[in-house]
Backbone bond lengths (Angstrom), bond angles and torsions (degrees), N, CA, C in turn:
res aa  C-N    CA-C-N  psi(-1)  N-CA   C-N-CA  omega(-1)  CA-C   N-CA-C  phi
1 X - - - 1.460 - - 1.526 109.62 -
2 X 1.223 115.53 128.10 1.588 122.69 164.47 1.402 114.37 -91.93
3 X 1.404 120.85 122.56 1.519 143.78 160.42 1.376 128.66 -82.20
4 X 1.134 125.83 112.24 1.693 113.99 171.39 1.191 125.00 -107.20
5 X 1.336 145.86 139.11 1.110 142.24 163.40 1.609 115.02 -141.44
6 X 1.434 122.35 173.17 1.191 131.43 -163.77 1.382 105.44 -102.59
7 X 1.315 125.85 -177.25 1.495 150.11 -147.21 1.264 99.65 -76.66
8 X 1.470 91.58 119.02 1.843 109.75 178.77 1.544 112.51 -95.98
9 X 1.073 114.85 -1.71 1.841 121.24 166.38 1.660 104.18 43.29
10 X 1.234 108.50 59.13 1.885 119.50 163.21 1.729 91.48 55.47
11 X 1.218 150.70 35.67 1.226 143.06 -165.78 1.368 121.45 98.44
12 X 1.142 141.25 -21.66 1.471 149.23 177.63 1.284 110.86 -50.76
13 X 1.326 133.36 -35.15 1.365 142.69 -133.23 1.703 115.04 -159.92
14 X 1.480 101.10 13.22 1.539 113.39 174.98 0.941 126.21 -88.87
15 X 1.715 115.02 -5.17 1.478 133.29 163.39 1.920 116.05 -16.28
16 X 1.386 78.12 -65.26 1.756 113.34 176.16 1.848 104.92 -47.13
17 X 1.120 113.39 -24.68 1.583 108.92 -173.07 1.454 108.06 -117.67
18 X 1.212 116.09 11.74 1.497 113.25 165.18 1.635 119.70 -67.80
19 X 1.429 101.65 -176.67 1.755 106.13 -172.24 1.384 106.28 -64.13
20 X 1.516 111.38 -42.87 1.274 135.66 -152.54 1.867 96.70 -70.30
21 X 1.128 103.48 -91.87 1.037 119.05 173.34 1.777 118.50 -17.51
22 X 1.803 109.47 -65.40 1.219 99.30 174.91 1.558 115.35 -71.85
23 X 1.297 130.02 12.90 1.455 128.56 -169.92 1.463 92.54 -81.43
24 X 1.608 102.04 -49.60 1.845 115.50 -172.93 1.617 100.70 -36.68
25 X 1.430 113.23 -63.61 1.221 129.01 -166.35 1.642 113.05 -72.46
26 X 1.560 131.54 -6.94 1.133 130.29 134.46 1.742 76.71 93.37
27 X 1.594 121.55 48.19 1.537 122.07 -172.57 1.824 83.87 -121.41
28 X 1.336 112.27 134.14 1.121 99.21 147.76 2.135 107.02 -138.34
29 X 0.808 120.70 125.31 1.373 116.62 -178.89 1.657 106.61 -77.10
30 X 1.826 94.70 148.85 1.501 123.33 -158.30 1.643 105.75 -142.81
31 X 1.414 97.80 138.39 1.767 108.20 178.97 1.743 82.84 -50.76
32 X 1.809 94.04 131.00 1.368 112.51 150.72 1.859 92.15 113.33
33 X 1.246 112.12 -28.06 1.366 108.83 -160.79 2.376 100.98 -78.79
34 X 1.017 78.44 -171.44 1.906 74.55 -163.37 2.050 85.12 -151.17
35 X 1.459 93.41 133.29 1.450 121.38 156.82 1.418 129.26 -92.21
36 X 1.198 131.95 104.38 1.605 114.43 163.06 1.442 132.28 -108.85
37 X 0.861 137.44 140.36 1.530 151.11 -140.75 1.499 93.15 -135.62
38 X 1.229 112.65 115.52 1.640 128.31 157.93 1.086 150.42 -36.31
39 X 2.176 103.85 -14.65 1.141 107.15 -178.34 2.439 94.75 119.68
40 X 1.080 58.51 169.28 1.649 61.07 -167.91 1.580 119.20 63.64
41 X 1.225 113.55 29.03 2.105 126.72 -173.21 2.244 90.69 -43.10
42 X 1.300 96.09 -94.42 1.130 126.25 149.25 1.275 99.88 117.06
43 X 1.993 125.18 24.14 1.201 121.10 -179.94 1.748 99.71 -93.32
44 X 1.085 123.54 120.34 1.666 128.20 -12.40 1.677 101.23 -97.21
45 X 1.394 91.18 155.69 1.493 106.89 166.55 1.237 131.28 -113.47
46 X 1.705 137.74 -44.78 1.181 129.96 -177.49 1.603 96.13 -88.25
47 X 1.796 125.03 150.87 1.168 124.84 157.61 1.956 104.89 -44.32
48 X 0.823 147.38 -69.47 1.420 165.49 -84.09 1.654 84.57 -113.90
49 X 1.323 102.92 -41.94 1.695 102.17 -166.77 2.090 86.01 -95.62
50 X 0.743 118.66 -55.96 1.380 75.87 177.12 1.671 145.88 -58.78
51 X 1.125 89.13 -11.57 2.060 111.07 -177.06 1.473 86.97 -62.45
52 X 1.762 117.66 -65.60 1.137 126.08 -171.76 1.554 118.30 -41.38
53 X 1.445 124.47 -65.02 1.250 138.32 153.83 1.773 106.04 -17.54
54 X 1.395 118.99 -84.83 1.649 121.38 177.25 1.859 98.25 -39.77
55 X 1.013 110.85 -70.72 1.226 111.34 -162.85 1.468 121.31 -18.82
56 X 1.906 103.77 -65.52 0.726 131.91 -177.98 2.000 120.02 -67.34
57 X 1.356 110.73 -11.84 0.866 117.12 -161.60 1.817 128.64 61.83
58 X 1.122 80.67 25.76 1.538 104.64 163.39 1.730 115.88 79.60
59 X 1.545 95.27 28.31 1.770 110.29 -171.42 1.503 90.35 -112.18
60 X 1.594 151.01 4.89 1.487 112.69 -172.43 2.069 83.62 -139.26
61 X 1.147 114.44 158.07 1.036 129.63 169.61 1.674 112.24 112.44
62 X 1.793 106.51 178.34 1.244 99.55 169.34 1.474 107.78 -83.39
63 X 1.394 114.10 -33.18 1.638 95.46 -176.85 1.323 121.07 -71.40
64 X 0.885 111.67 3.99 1.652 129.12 -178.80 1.894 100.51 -78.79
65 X 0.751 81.62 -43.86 1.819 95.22 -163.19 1.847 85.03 -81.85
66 X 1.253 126.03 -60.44 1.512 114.90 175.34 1.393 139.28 -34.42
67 X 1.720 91.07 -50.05 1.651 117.38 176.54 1.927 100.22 -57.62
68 X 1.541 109.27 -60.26 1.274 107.86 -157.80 2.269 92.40 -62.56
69 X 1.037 132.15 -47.90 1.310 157.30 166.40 1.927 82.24 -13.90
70 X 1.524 86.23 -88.86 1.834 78.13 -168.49 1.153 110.58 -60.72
71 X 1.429 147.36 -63.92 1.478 136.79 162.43 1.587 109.88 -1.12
72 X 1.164 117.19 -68.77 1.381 115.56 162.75 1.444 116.23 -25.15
73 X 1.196 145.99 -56.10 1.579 155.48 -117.87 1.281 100.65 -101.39
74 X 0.942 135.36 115.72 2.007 133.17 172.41 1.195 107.92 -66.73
75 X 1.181 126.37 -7.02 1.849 119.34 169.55 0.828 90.24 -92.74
76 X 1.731 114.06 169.78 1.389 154.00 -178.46 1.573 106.31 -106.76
77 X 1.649 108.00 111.70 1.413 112.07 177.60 1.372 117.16 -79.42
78 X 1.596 128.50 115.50 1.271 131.06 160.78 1.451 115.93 -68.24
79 X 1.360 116.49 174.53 1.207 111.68 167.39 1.748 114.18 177.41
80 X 1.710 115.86 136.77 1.310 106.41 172.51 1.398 102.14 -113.21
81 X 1.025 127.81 133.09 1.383 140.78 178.09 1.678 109.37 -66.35
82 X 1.543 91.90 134.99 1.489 100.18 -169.18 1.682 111.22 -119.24
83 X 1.526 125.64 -171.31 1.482 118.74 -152.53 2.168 90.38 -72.38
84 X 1.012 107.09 -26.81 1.764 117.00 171.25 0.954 138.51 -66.70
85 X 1.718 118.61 10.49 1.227 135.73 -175.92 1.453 120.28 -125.85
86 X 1.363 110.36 139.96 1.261 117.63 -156.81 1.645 121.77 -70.40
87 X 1.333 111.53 83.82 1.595 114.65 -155.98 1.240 117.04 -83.77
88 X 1.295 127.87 -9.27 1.482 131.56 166.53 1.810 101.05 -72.17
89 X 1.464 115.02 -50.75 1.516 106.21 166.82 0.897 134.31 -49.20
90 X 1.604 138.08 -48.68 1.244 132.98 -171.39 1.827 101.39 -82.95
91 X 1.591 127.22 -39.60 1.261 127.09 174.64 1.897 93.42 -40.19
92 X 1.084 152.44 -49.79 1.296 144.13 173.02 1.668 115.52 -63.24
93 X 0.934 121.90 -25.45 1.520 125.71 161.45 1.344 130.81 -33.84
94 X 1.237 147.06 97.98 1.437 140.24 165.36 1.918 121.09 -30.65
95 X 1.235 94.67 111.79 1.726 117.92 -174.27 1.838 100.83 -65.33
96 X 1.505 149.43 114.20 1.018 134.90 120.08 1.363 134.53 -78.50
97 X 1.329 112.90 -159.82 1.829 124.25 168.78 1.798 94.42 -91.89
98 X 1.729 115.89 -178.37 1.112 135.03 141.24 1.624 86.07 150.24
99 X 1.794 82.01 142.60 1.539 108.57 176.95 1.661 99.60 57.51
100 X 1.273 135.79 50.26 1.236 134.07 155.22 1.652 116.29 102.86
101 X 1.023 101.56 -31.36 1.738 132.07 -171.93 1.423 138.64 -100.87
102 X 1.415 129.89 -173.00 1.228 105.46 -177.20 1.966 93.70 -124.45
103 X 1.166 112.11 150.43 1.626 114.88 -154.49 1.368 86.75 -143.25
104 X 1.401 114.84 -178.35 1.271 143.04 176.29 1.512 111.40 -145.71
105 X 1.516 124.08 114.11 0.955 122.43 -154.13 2.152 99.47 -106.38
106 X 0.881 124.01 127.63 1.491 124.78 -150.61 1.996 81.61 -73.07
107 X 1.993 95.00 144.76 1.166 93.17 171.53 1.576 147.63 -91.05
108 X 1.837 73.30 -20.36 2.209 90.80 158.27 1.255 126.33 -97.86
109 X 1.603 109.22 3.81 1.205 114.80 175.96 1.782 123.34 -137.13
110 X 1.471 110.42 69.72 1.666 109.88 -177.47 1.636 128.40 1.64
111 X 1.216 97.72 -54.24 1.698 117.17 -147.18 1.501 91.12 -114.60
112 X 1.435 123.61 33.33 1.544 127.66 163.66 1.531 100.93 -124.36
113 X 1.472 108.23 114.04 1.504 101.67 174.35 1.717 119.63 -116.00
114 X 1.279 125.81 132.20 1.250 108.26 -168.58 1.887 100.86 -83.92
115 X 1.132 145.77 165.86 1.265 159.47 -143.50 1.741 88.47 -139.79
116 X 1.595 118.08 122.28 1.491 96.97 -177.17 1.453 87.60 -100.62
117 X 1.517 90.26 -176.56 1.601 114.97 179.26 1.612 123.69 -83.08
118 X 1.156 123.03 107.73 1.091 145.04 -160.13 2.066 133.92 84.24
119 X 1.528 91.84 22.49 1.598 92.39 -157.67 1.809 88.99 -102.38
120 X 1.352 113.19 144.00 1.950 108.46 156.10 1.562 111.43 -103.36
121 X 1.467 84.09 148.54 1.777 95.50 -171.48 1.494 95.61 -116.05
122 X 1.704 118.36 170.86 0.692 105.92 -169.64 1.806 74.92 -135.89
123 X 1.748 113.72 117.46 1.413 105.21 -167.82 1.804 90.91 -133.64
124 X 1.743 96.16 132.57 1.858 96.97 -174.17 1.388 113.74 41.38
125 X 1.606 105.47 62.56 1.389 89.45 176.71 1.658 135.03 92.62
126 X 1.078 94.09 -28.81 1.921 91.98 -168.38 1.674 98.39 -156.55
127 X 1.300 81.21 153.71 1.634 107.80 -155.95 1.462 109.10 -95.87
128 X 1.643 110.34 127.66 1.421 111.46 -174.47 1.637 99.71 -122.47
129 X 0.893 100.62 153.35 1.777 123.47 -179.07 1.563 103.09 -110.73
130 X 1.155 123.31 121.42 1.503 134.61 -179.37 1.504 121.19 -129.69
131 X 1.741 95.25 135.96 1.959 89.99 -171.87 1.547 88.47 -163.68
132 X 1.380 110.57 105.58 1.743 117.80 179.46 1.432 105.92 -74.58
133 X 1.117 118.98 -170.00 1.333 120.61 143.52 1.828 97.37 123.11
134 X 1.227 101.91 135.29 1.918 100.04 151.19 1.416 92.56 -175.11
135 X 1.682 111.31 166.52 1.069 126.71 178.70 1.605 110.06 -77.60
136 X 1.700 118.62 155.09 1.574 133.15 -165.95 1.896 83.96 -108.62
137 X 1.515 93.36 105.96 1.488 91.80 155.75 1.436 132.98 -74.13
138 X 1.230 115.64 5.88 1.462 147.09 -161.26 1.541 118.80 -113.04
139 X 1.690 105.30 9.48 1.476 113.08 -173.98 1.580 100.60 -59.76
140 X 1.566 120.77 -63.54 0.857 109.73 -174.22 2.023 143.81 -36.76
141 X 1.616 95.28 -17.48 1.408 78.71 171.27 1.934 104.76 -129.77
142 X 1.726 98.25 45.73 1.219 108.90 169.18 1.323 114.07 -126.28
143 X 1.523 113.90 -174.99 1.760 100.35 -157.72 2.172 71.30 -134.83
144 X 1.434 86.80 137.62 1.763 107.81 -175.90 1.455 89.80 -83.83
145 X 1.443 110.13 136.17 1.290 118.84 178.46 1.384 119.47 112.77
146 X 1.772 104.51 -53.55 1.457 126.94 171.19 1.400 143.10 -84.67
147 X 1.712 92.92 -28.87 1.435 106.13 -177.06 1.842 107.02 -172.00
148 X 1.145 101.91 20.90 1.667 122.67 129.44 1.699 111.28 -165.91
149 X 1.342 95.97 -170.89 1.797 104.43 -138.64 1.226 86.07 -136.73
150 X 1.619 136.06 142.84 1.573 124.24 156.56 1.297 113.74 -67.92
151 X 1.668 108.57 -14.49 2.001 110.10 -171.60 1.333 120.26 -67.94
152 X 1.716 107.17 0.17 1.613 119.07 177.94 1.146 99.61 -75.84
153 X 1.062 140.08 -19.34 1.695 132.91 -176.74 2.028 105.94 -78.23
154 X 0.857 145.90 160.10 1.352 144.94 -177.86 1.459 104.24 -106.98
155 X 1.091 139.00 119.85 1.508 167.51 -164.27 1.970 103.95 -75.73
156 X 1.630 87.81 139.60 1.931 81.60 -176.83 1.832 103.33 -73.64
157 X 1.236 105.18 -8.64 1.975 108.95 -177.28 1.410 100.31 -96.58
158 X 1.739 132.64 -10.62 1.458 116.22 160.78 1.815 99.56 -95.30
159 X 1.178 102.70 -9.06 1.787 78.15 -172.74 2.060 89.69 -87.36
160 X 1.574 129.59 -40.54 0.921 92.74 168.97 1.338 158.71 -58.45
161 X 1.959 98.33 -12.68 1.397 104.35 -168.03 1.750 96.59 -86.99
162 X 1.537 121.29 -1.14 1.485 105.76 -173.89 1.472 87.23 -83.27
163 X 1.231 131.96 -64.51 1.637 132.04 152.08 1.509 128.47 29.59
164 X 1.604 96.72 -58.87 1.055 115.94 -168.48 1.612 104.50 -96.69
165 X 1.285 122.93 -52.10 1.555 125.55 164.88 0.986 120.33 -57.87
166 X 1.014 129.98 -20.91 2.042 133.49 156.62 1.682 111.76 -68.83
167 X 1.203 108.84 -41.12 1.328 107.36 167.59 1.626 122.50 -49.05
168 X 1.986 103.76 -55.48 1.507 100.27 -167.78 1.719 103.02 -66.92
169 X 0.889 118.37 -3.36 1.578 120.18 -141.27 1.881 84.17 -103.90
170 X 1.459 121.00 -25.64 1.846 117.43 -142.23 0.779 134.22 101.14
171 X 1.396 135.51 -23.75 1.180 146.50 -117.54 1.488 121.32 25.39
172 X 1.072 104.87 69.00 1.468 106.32 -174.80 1.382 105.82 -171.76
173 X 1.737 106.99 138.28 1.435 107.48 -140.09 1.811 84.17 -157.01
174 X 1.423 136.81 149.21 1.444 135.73 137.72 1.258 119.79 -28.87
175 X 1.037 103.22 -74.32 1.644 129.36 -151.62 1.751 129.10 -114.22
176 X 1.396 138.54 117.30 1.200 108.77 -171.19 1.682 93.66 -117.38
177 X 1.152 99.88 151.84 1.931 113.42 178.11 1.433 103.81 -119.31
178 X 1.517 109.84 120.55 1.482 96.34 160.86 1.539 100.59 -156.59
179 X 1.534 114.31 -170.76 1.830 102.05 171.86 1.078 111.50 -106.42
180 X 1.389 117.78 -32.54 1.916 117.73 172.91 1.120 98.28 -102.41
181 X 1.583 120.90 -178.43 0.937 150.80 176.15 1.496 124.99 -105.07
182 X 1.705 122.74 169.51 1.090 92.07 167.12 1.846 129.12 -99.49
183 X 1.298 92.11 158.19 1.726 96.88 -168.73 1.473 110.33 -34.42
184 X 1.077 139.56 -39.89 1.639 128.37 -159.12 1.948 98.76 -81.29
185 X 1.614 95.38 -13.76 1.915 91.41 -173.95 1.622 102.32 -78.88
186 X 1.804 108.67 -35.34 1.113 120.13 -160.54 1.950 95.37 -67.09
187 X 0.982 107.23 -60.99 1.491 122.24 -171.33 1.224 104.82 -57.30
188 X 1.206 123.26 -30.77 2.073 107.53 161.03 0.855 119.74 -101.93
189 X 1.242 124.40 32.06 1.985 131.97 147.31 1.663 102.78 -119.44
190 X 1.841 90.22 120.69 1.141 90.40 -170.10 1.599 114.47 -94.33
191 X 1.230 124.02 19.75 1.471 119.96 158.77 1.446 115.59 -98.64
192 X 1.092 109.69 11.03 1.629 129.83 -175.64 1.590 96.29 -84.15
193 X 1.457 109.05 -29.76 1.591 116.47 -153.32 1.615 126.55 -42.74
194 X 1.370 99.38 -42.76 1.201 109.17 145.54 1.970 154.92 -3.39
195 X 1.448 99.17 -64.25 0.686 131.12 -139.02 1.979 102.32 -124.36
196 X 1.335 103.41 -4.39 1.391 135.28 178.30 1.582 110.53 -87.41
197 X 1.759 105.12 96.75 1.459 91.76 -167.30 1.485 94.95 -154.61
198 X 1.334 127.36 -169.53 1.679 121.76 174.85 1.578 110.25 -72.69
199 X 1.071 105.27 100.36 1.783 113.67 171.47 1.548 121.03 -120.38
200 X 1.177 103.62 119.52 1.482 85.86 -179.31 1.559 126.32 -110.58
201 X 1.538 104.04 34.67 1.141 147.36 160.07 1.858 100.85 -65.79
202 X 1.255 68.27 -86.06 1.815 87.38 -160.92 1.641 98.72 -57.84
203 X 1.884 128.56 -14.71 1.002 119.44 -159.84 1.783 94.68 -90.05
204 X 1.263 119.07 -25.27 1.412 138.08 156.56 1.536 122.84 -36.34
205 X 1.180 96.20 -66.67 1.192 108.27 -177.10 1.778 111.94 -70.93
206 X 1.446 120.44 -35.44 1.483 103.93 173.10 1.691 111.44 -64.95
207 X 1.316 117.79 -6.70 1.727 124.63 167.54 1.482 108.46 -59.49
208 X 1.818 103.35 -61.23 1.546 102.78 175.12 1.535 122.33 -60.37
209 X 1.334 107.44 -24.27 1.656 106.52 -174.51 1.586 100.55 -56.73
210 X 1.169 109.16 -69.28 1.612 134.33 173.67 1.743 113.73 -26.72
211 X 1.438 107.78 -29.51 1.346 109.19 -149.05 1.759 108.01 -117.01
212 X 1.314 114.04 -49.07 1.258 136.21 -161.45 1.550 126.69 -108.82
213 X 1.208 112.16 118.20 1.355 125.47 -152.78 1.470 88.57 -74.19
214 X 1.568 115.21 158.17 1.465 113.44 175.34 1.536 107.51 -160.14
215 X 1.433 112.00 -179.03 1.863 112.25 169.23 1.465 112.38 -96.02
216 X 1.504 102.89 -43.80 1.127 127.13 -154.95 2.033 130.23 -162.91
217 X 1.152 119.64 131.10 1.909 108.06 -156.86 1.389 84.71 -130.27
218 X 1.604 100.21 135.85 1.807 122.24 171.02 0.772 92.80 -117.14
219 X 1.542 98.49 161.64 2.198 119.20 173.00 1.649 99.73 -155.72
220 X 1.064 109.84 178.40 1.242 111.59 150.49 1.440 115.49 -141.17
221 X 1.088 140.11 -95.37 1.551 141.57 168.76 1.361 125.12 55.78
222 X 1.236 136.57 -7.34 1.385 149.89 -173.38 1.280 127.51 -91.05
223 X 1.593 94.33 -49.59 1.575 106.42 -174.63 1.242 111.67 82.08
224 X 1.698 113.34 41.65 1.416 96.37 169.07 1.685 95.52 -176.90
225 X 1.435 116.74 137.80 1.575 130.93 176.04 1.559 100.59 -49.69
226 X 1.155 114.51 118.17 1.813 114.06 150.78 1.099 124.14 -156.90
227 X 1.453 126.54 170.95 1.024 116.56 156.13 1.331 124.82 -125.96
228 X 1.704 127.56 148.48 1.485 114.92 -164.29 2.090 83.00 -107.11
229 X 1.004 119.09 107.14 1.359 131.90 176.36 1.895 98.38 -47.04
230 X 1.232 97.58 -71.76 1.443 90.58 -160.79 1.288 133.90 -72.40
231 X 1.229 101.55 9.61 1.223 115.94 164.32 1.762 122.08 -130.95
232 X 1.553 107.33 43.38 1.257 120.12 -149.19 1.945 121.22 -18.05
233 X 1.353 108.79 68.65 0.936 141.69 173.43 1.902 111.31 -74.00
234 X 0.490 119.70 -170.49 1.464 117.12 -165.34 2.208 113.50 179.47
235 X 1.371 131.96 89.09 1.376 118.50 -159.82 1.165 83.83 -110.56
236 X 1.842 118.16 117.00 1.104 131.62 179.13 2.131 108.48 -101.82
237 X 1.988 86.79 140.26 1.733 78.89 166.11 1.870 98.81 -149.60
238 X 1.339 91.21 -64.41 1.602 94.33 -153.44 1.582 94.00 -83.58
239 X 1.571 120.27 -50.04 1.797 98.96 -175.31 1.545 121.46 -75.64
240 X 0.889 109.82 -173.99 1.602 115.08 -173.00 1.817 101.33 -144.19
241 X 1.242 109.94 100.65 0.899 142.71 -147.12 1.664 119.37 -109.25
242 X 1.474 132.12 102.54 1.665 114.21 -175.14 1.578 108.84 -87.13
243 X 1.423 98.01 130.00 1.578 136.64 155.73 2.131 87.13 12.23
244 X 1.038 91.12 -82.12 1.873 115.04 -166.54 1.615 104.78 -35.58
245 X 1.234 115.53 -48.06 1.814 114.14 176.83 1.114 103.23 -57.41
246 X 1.132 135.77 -60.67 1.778 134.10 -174.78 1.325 126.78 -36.73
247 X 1.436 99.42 -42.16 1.596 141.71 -169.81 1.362 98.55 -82.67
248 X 1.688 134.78 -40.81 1.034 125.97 160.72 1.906 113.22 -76.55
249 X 1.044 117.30 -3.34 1.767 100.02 -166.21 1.519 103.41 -89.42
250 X 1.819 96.42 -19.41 1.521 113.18 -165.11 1.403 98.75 -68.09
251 X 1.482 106.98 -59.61 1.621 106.72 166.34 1.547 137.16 -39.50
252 X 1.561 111.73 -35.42 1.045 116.20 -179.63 1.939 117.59 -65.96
């Protein structure tokens, strides 16, 4: 079974993945089953907490206690990295294959995989198209380096290589993963308004809207459950949600 849910903000927002919570929702995760997260993961996020983590040999902190948390979990964590994630860290990360693509497989945590930007996978069956990235309207009262990253912006060599994997593929794909949206969806929701700024994320992605056949499109970035119907879009945060409901609403 595939699960999706939205931006867990390094612990802020894991509420949603407790016992409790998924009990409500009648979720329980099983060897074989798969999580995806929208972007904004944020394990790890501050330099400071990871030093701590090494230091310690991976016994003192909260991300310490997170890392071992999912390690725990018999699903397999997906993930597209969002404008909240620590992109100078993982850019140092060792690149493999899995599910068709090229991934980053987390190093204190096996069964956390990051989803890169622009690659399709082909996961249980069906094919997802992946492209993280959006701009932090919030630079101003963050420190670059520490607690944002320039790697939140999407690169003209990841937008070509999605380019190129849309090509072998048709343009045509199941599934799309990303954390924003594209700009023309953002700009006609007007509580979105916000959040409407130079991205060339989201300026990407109104290419794929335009271009690429699909079933169904996730994000997260909003902070809030919806759905954009007509463009069977899907803005994931607080529930945690399996693959199969979507798949039925599309039908409906």
């Amino acid at each position: 079974m595939i699960y999706l849910t939205g931006d867990t903000h390094a612990g802020h927002d894991m509420y949603k993945l407790s016992s409790e919570a998924l009990d409500r929702q009648g979720i329980h995760f099983d060897d074989g089953d798969f999580l995806i997260v929208t972007g904004d993961f944020g394990f790890p996020f501050l330099p400071k907490e990871i030093d701590e983590f090494e230091s310690s040999g991976g016994n003192s902190g909260e991300y310490a206690f997170w890392i071992k948390w999912f390690s725990a979990l018999p699903c397999t964590v997906l993930f597209v990295d969002g404008n909240h994630d620590n992109h100078d860290w993982w850019a140092k990360q060792q690149v493999s294959e899995m599910f068709g693509g090229k991934v980053q497989i987390h190093p204190h945590a096996a069964n956390i995989v990051h989803l890169m930007r622009g690659e399709v996978y082909t996961i249980d069956g069906m094919t997802f198209f992946a492209f993280g990235g959006a701009v932090s309207i919030d630079k101003q009262y963050r420190t670059e380096g520490v607690s944002w990253w320039a790697g939140e912006q999407a690169t003209a060599a990841q937008i070509e290589n999605a380019r190129a994997n849309l090509k072998r593929v048709g343009s045509k794909v199941d599934f799309i993963l990303s954390h924003t949206m594209p700009r023309s969806l953002i700009a006609a929701i007007p509580m979105f308004s916000r959040k409407l700024c130079p991205d060339t994320s989201a300026e990407f992605l109104e290419e794929v809207l335009a271009t690429v056949e699909y079933r169904a499109w996730f994000c997260g970035h909003f902070h809030v459950d919806m759905p954009v119907r007509a463009h069977r879009l899907y803005i994931l945060y607080d529930n945690v949600t399996p693959l199969t409901r979507f798949e039925e609403m599309v039908g409906e």
